[in-house]
N, C-alpha and C positions, 0 to 999 in steps of 0.2 A: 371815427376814423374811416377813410375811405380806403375798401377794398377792391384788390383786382377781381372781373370776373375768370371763370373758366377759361374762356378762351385764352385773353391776354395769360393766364400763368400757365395754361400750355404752353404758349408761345413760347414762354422763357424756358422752361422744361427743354424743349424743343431745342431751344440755341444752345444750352450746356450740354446737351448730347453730343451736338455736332462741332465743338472744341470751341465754344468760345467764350470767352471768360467773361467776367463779374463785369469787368468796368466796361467792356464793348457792351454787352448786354443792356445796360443801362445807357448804352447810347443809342442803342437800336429801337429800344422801346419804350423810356421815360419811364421808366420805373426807378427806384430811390437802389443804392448798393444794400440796403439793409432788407428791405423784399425781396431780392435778388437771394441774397445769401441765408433769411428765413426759409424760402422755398426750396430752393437748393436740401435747408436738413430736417426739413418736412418731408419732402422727397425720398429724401435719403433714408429716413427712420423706417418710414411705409416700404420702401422697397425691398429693403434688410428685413420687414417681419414677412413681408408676402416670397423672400424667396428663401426665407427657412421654412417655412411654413410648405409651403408647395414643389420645391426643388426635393421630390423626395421619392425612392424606389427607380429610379432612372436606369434604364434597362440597357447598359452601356457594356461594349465589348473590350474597348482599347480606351484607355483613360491616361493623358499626359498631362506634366505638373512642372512647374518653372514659378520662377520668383522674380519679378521685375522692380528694380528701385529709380526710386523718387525722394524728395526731402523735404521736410517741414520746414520753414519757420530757414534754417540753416543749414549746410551742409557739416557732416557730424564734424570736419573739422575745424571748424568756426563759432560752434556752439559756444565755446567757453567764455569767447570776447563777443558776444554778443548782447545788443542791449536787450534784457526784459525776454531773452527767452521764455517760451511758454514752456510746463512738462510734454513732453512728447517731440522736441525740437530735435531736428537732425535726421539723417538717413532712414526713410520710411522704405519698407517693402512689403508688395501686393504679392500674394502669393494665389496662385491660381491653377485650374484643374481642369481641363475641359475633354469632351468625350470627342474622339478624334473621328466620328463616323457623323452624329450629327451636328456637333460642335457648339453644343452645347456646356456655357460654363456650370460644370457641378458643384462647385464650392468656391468660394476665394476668402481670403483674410488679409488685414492691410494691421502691418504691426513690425518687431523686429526680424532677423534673421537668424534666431539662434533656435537651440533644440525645441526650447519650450515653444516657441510659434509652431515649430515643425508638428511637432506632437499634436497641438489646437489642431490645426490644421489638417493632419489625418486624421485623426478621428473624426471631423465632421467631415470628410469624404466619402468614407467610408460606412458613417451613419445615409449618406444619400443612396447609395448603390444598391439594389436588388438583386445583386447575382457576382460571381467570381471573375472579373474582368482581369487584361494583362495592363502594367502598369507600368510608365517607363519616367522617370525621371534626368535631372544634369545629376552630376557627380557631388554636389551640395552634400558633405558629412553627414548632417543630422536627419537627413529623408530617412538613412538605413534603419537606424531608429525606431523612428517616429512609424513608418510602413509597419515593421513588425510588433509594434504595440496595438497598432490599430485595426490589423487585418490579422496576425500570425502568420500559418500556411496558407491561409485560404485567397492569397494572391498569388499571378504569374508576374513576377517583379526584376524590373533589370535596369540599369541608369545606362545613359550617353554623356563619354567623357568627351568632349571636343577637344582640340589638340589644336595650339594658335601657334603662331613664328611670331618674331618681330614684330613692334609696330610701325607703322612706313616713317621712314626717316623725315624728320619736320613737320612730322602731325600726329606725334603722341597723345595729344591734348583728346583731340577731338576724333580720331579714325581709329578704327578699329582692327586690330590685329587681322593679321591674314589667317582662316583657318587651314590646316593643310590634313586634317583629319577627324576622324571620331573612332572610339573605341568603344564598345557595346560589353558591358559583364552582365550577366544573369546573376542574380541576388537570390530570390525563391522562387520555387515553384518549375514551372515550364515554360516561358515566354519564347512566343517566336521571334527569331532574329529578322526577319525580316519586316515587321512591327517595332521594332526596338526605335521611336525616335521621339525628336521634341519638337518637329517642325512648326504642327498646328499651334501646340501652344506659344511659341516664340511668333508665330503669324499674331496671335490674339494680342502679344503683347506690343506690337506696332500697333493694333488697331487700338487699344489703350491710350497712344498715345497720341494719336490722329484725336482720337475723339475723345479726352481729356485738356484742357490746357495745362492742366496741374504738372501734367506729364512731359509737357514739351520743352525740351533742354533749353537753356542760351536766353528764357525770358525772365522777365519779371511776374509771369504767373503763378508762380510752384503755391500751395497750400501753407498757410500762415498758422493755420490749427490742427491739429491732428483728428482732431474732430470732424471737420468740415472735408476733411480728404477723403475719409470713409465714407461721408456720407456722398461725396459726388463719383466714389466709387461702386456704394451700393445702386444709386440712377444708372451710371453707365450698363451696369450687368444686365439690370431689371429690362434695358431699352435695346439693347445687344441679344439677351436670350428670347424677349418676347415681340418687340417693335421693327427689329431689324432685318431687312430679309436678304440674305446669306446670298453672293452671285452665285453659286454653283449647285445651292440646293435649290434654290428660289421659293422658300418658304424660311421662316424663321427659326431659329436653332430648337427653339422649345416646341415648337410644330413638327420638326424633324424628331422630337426624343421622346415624342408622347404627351408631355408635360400640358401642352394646350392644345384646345382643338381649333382654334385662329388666329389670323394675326392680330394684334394687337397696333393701338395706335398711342399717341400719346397722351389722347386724352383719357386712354385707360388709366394709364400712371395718374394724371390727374385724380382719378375716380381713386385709384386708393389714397390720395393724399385726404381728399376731402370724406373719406369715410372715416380716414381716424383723426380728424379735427371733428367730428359731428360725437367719433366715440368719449374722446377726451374732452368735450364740450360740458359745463355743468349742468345737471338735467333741469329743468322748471318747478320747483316744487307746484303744489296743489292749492287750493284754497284751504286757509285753516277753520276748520272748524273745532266747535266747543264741544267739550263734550257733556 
């Protein structure tokens, strides 16, 4: 069977970064949808273990958290008349954390929106952090939770309740209410109010969407697996904290937070895909000899 080399599956690496989906992909490069979408959770596998593995002690002041949905297969309320739903069908949400100085994603998880994800979820935040940062979240119930099982006292904790009107007459559907405020509580600790926001991470979750197609409303691209939305979740992060260079800091998020000491390119990501196909590969046995 004929394989891609290096290059060519950068390449494609490459173009699922920059939002474009399976089937352009395969028109851009003559590669089969089935390579496409191999590589895609080969990708995805490697970069999920290289950023538990290494997103770790992040020496982070201000750290904000937000939850951005998306949906498998169907939207949850469709799921039921749906043909051949897979498990996992309906309202996916990425939950995500990033440090608001270098902007740096420190954690994310892609699953439901209830306490138990909350929970997952802080606790591996808080397993990344080195030190007692102020933390600010939306008004989402199960954060209050999920914060103080993971952290206790040892955060400065306060959510942003945004405050919307109406939504504009004759575009319910699709526009989004007017905000006409936000209201700032202190939960634990100390947090300064003038730190109390969710901007950056509500910026990351546009950039999500920019550079996911999975994520782009109004198509036919959304994630048919729940499987394969993680995994072209876990690419996005690996190529956003390591490959991507930030306009304002001009170096890469993970350059900005210590994590690496350069940029990286894409055919680094490559380099870890093809280390763990070399790892997972059957080793040669030896010649047998008699004894």
């Amino acid at each position: 069977m004929n394989k891609l080399d290096t290059k060519a599956r950068s390449q494609i690496l490459h173009l699922l970064c920059e939002g474009n989906s399976i089937r352009a992909i395969t028109r851009l490069t003559g590669a089969s949808k089935n390579t496409v979408s191999k590589l895609l959770a080969d990708a995805g596998k490697a970069c999920a273990a290289y950023h538990d593995e290494h997103v770790r002690d992040v020496k982070a002041q201000r750290v904000q958290c937000d939850e951005i949905w998306s949906f498998t297969y169907a939207k949850a309320k469709n799921v039921k008349t749906a043909k051949a739903a897979p498990e996992g069908a309906g309202d996916t949400w990425t939950w995500t954390a990033i440090d608001a100085d270098s902007k740096l994603i420190v954690s994310y998880l892609v699953g439901g929106r209830d306490a138990e994800y909350a929970y997952e979820f802080m606790q591996d935040v808080a397993s990344r952090l080195a030190n007692r940062v102020q933390l600010t979240s939306d008004g989402h119930g199960p954060y209050l939770g999920a914060v103080e099982d993971a952290f206790g006292d040892d955060v400065d904790f306060a959510t942003l309740i945004k405050i919307y009107g109406a939504a504009p007459e004759g575009q319910r559907r699709y526009s989004p209410a007017v905000c006409k405020g936000a209201r700032k509580e202190r939960v634990t600790g100390n947090p300064d109010r003038a730190h109390v926001s969710t901007s950056y991470v509500e910026r990351q979750n546009l950039t999500m969407r920019m550079h996911m197609r999975r994520f782009t409303r109004l198509t036919n691209g959304f994630s048919k697996k729940i499987e394969n939305h993680a995994h072209a979740v876990a690419l996005h992060m690996t190529y956003y904290n390591f490959v991507r260079i930030h306009s304002k800091l001009r170096v890469s998020p993970a350059m900005a937070a210590g994590v690496a000491d350069r940029l990286w390119e894409v055919s680094d990501i490559m380099m870890l895909v093809e280390k763990a196909e070399a790892e997972a590969s059957p080793k040669k046995r030896g010649p047998y000899k008699r004894a």
